[in-house]
DRENDO-1510 file (C-alpha; in Angstrom, 1 decimal, always signed):
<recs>
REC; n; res; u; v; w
REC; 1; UNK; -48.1; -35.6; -142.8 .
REC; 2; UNK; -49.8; -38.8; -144.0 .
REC; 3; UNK; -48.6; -40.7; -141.4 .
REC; 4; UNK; -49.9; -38.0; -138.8 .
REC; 5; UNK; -53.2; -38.1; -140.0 .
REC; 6; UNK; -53.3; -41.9; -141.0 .
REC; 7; UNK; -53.7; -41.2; -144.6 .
REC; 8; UNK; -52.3; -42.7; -147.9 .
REC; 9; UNK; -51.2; -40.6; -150.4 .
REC; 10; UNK; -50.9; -41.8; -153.9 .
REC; 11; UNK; -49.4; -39.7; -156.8 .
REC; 12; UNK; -50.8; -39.3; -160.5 .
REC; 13; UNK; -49.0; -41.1; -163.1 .
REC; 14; UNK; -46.8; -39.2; -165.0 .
REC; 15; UNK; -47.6; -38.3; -168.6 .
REC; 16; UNK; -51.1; -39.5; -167.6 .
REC; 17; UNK; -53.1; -35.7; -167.5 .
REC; 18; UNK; -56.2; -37.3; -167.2 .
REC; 19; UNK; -55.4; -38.8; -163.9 .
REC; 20; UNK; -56.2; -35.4; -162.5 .
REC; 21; UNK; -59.1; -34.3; -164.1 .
REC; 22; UNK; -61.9; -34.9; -161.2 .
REC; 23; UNK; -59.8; -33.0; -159.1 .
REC; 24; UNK; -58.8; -30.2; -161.2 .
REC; 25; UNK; -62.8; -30.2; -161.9 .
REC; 26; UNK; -63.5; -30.3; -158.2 .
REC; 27; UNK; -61.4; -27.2; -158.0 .
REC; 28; UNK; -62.9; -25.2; -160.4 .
REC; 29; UNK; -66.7; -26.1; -159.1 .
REC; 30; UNK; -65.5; -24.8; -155.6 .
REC; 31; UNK; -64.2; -21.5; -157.4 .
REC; 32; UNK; -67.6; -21.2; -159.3 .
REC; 33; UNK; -69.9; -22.2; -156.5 .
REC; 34; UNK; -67.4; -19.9; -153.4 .
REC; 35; UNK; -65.6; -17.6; -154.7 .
REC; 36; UNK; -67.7; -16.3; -157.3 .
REC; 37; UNK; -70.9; -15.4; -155.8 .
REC; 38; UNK; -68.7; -14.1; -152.3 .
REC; 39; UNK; -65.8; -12.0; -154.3 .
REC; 40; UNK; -67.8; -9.0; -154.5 .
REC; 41; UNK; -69.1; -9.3; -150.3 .
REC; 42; UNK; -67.0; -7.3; -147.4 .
REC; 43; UNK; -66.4; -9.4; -144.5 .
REC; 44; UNK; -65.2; -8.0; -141.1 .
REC; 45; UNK; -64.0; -11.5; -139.5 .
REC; 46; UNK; -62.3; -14.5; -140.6 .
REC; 47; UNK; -65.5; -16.8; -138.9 .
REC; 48; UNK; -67.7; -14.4; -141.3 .
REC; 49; UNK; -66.0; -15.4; -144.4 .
REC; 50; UNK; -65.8; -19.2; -143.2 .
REC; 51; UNK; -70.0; -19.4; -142.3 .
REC; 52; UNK; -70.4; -17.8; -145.9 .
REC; 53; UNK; -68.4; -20.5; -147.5 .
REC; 54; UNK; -70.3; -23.0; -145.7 .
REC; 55; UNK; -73.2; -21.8; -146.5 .
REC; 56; UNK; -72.3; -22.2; -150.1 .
REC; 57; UNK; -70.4; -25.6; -149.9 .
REC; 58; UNK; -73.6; -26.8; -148.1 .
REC; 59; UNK; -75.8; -25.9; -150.7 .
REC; 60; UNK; -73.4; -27.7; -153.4 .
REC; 61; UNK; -72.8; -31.0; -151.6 .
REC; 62; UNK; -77.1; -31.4; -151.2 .
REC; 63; UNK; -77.9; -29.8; -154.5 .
REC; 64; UNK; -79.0; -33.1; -156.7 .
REC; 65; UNK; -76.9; -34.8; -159.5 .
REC; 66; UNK; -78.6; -33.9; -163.0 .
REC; 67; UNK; -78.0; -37.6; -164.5 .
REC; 68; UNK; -78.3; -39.8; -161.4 .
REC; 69; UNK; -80.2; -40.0; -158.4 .
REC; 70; UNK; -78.8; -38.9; -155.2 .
REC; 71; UNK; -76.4; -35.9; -154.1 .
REC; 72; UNK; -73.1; -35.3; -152.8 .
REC; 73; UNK; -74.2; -35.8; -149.0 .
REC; 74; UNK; -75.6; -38.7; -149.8 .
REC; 75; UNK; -72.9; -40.3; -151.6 .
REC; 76; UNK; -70.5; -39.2; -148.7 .
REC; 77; UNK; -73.0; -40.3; -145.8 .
REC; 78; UNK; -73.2; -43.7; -147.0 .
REC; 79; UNK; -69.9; -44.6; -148.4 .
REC; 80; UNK; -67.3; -42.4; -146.9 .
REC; 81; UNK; -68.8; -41.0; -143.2 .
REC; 82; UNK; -69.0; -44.3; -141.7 .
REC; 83; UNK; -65.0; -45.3; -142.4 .
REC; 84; UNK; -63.9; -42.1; -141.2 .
REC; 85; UNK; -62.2; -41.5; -137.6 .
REC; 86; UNK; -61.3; -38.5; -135.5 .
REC; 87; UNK; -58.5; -36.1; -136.3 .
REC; 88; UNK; -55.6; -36.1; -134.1 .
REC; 89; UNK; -55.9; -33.8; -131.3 .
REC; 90; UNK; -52.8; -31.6; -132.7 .
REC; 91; UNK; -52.2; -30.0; -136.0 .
REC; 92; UNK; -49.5; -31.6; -137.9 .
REC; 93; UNK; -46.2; -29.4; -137.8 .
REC; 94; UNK; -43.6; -29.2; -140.5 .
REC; 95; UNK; -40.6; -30.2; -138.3 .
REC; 96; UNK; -37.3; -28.0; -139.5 .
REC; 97; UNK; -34.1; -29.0; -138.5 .
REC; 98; UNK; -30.4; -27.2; -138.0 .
REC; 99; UNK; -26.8; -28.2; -137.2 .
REC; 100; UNK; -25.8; -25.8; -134.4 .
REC; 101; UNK; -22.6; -25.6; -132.2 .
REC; 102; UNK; -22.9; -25.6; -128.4 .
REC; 103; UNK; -21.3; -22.2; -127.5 .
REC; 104; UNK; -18.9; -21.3; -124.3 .
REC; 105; UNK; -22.3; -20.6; -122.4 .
REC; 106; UNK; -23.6; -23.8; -122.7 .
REC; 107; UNK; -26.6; -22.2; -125.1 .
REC; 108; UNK; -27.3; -22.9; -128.8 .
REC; 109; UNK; -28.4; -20.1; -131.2 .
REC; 110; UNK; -31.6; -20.8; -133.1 .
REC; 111; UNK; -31.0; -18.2; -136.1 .
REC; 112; UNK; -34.3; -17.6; -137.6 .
REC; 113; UNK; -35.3; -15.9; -134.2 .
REC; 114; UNK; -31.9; -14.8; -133.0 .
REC; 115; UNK; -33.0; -16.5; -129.4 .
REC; 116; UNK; -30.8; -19.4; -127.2 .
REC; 117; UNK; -31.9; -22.2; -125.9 .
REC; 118; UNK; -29.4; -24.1; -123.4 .
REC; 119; UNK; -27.6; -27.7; -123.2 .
REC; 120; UNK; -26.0; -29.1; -120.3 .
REC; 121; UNK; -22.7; -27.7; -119.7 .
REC; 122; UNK; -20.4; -30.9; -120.3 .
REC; 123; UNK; -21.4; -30.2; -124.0 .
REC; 124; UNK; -19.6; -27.2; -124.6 .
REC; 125; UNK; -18.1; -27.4; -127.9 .
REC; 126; UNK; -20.0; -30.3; -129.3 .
REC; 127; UNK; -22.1; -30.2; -132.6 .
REC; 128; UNK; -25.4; -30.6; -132.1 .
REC; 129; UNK; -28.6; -31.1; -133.9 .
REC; 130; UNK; -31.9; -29.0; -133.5 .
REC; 131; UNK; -35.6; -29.7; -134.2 .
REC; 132; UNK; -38.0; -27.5; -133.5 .
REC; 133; UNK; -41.5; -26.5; -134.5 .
REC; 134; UNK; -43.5; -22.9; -133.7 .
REC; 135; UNK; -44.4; -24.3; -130.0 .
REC; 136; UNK; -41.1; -27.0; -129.1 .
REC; 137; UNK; -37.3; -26.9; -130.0 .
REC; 138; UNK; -35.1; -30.1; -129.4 .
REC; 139; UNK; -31.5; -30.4; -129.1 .
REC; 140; UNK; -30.2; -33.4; -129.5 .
REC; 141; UNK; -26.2; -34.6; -130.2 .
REC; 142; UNK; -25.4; -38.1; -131.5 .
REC; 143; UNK; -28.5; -38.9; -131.6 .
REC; 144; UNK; -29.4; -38.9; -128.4 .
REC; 145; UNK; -31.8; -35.6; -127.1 .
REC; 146; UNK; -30.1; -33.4; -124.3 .
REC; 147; UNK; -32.6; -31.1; -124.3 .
REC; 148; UNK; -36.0; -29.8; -124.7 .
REC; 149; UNK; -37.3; -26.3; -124.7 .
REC; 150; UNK; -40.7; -24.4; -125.3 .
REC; 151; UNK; -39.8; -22.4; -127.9 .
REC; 152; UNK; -39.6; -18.5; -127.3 .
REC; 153; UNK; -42.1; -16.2; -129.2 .
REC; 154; UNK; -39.9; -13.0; -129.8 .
REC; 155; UNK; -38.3; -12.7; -132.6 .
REC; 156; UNK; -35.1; -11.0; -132.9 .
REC; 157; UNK; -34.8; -10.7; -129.2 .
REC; 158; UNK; -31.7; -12.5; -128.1 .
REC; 159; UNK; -33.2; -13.9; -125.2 .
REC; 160; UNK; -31.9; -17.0; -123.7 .
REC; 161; UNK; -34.3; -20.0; -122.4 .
REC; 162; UNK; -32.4; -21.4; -119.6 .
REC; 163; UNK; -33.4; -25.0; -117.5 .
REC; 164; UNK; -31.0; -24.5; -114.7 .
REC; 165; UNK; -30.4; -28.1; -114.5 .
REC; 166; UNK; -28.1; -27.5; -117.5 .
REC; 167; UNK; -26.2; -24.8; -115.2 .
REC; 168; UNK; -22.5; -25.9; -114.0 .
REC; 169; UNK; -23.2; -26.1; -110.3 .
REC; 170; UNK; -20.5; -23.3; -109.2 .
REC; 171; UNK; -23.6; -20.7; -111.6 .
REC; 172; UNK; -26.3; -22.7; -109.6 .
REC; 173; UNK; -24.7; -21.7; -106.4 .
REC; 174; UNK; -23.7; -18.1; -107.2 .
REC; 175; UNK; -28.0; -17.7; -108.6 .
REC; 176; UNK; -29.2; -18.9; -105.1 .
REC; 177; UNK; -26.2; -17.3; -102.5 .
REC; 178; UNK; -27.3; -13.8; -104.7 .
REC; 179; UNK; -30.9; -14.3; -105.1 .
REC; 180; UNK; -31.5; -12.5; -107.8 .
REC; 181; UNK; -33.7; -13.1; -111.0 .
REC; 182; UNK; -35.1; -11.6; -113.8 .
REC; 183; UNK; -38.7; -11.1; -111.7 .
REC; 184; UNK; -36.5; -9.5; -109.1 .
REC; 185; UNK; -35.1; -6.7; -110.9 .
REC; 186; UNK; -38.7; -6.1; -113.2 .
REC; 187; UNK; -40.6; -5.9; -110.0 .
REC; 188; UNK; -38.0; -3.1; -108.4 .
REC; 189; UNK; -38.0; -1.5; -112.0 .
REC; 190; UNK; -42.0; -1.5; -111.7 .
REC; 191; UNK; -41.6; +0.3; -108.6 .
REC; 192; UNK; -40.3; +3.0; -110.1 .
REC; 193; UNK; -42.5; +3.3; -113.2 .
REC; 194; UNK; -43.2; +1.6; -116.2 .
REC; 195; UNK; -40.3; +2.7; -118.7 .
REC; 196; UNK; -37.9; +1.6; -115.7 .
REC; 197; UNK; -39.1; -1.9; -115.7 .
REC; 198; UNK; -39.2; -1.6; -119.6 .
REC; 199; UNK; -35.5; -0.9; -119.0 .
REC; 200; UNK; -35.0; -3.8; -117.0 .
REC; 201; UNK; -36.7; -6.6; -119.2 .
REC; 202; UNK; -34.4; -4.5; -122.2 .
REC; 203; UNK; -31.5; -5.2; -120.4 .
REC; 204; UNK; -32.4; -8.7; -119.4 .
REC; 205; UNK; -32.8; -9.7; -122.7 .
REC; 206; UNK; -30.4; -8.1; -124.2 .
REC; 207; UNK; -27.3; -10.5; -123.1 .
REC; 208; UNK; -26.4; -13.9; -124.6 .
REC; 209; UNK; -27.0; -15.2; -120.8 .
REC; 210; UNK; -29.7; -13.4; -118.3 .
REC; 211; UNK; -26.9; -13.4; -115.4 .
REC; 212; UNK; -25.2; -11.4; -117.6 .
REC; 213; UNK; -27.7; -8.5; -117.0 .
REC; 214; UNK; -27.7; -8.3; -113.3 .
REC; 215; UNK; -24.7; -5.7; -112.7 .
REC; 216; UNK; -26.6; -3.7; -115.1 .
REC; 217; UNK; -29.7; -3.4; -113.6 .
REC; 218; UNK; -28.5; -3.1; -110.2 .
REC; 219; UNK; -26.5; +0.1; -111.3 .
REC; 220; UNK; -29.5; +1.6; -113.0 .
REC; 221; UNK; -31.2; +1.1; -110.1 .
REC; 222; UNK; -29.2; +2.8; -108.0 .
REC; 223; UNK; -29.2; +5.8; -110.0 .
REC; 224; UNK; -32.8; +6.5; -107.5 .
REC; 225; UNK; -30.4; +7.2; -104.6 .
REC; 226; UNK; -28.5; +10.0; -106.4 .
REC; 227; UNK; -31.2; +11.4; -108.7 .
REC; 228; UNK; -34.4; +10.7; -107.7 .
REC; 229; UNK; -37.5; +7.9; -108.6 .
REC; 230; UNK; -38.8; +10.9; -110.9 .
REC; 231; UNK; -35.9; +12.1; -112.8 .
REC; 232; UNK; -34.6; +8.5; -113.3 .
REC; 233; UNK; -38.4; +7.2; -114.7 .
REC; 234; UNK; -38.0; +10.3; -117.2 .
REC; 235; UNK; -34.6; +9.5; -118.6 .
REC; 236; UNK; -36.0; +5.6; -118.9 .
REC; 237; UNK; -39.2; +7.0; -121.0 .
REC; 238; UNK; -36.6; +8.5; -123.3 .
REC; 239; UNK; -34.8; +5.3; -124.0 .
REC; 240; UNK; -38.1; +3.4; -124.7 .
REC; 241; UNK; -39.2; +6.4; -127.0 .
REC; 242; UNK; -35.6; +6.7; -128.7 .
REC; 243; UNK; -35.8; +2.7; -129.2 .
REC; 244; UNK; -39.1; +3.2; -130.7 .
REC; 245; UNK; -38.5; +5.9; -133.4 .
REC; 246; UNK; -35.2; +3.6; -134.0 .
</recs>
């Protein structure tokens, strides 16, 4: 983190408590001057409460010191403000890492969302490393990274992120001699109604791999030509309200 935003960090001494008394004081004066005078005030937004707090961290910083001349501001707009320099133009991330191993369907699992993300097929069996933060994931195996993925924002959706590049090329070939995708089937589900293409995107990311999915929602589909747009949009609605309740 210090590194990310250029700073140095140094620690107190230890067995030295009075190496932290400015800042433990610093503390408490933001608790008197903020949270005191605002803990008994409703807000209704998150900017509210943020303009009150300025408000009263503004008034602080100019009120004058009682046995020199000058104020906070002026201390910091004359010493500090001129050495400072712009933040990065990202947030730093805590970067978490875990050992994973490449499954049969070229895919890695990352556990804490129950999602895959895929590798390129020739490292089927391999250990491999990932990295990831709340936007990226990284895959990388000895060292060297095979892979890069946005990472996916359900949670506990088994859905699979796919670059097709890691595909062997006998899947590539059966994707475009079918021509079928995941838009494909959602769009015909659509038609239909809205619990049939709820259906669809269930069913779609309900497999380890989306190809997986594509016998099922071609047989659901052709449930229309036996029983009707109508009747089959009803039975759909009482999946999505079953998984609901569930």
């Amino acid at each position: 983190m210090a590194d990310h935003y250029q700073l140095e960090l140094n620690a107190t001494r230890v067995g030295k408590p009075k190496d932290k008394a400015s800042v433990e004081n610093m503390v408490a004066n933001i608790y008197r001057i903020a949270h005191g005078p605002l803990r008994n005030e409703v807000f209704s937004s998150l900017a509210e409460l943020n303009a009150a707090i300025r408000e009263k961290l503004e008034a602080f910083n100019s009120k004058p010191y009682q046995k020199k001349e000058g104020c906070r501001r002026e201390i910091f707009e004359k010493y500090e403000a001129p050495h400072m320099r712009d933040l990065p133009s990202e947030f730093f991330e805590m970067k978490r890492i875990i050992k994973a191993k490449v499954q049969r369907n070229y895919h890695i699992m990352l556990g804490e969302d129950k999602n895959y993300y895929s590798v390129p097929y020739q490292y089927v069996g391999n250990q491999a490393t990932a990295i990831y933060t709340s936007r990226v994931v990284e895959v990388y195996i000895d060292n060297q990274r095979v892979a890069l993925h946005k990472r996916l924002r359900d949670r506990n959706g088994y859905r699979c992120q796919t670059d097709t590049s890691h595909m062997p090329k006998n899947h590539q070939e059966w994707l475009r001699a079918r021509g079928y995708n995941a838009a494909y089937f959602i769009h015909e589900g659509e038609k239909i109604g809205p619990a049939t293409a709820w259906v669809m995107r269930h069913m779609l990311t309900s497999r380890i791999h989306e190809v997986q999915a594509y016998n099922s929602c071609k047989g659901v589909l052709r449930l229309v030509k036996k029983y009707a747009a109508t009747r089959l949009e009803n039975a759909c609605l009482r999946c999505q309200s079953a998984d609901k309740a569930g």
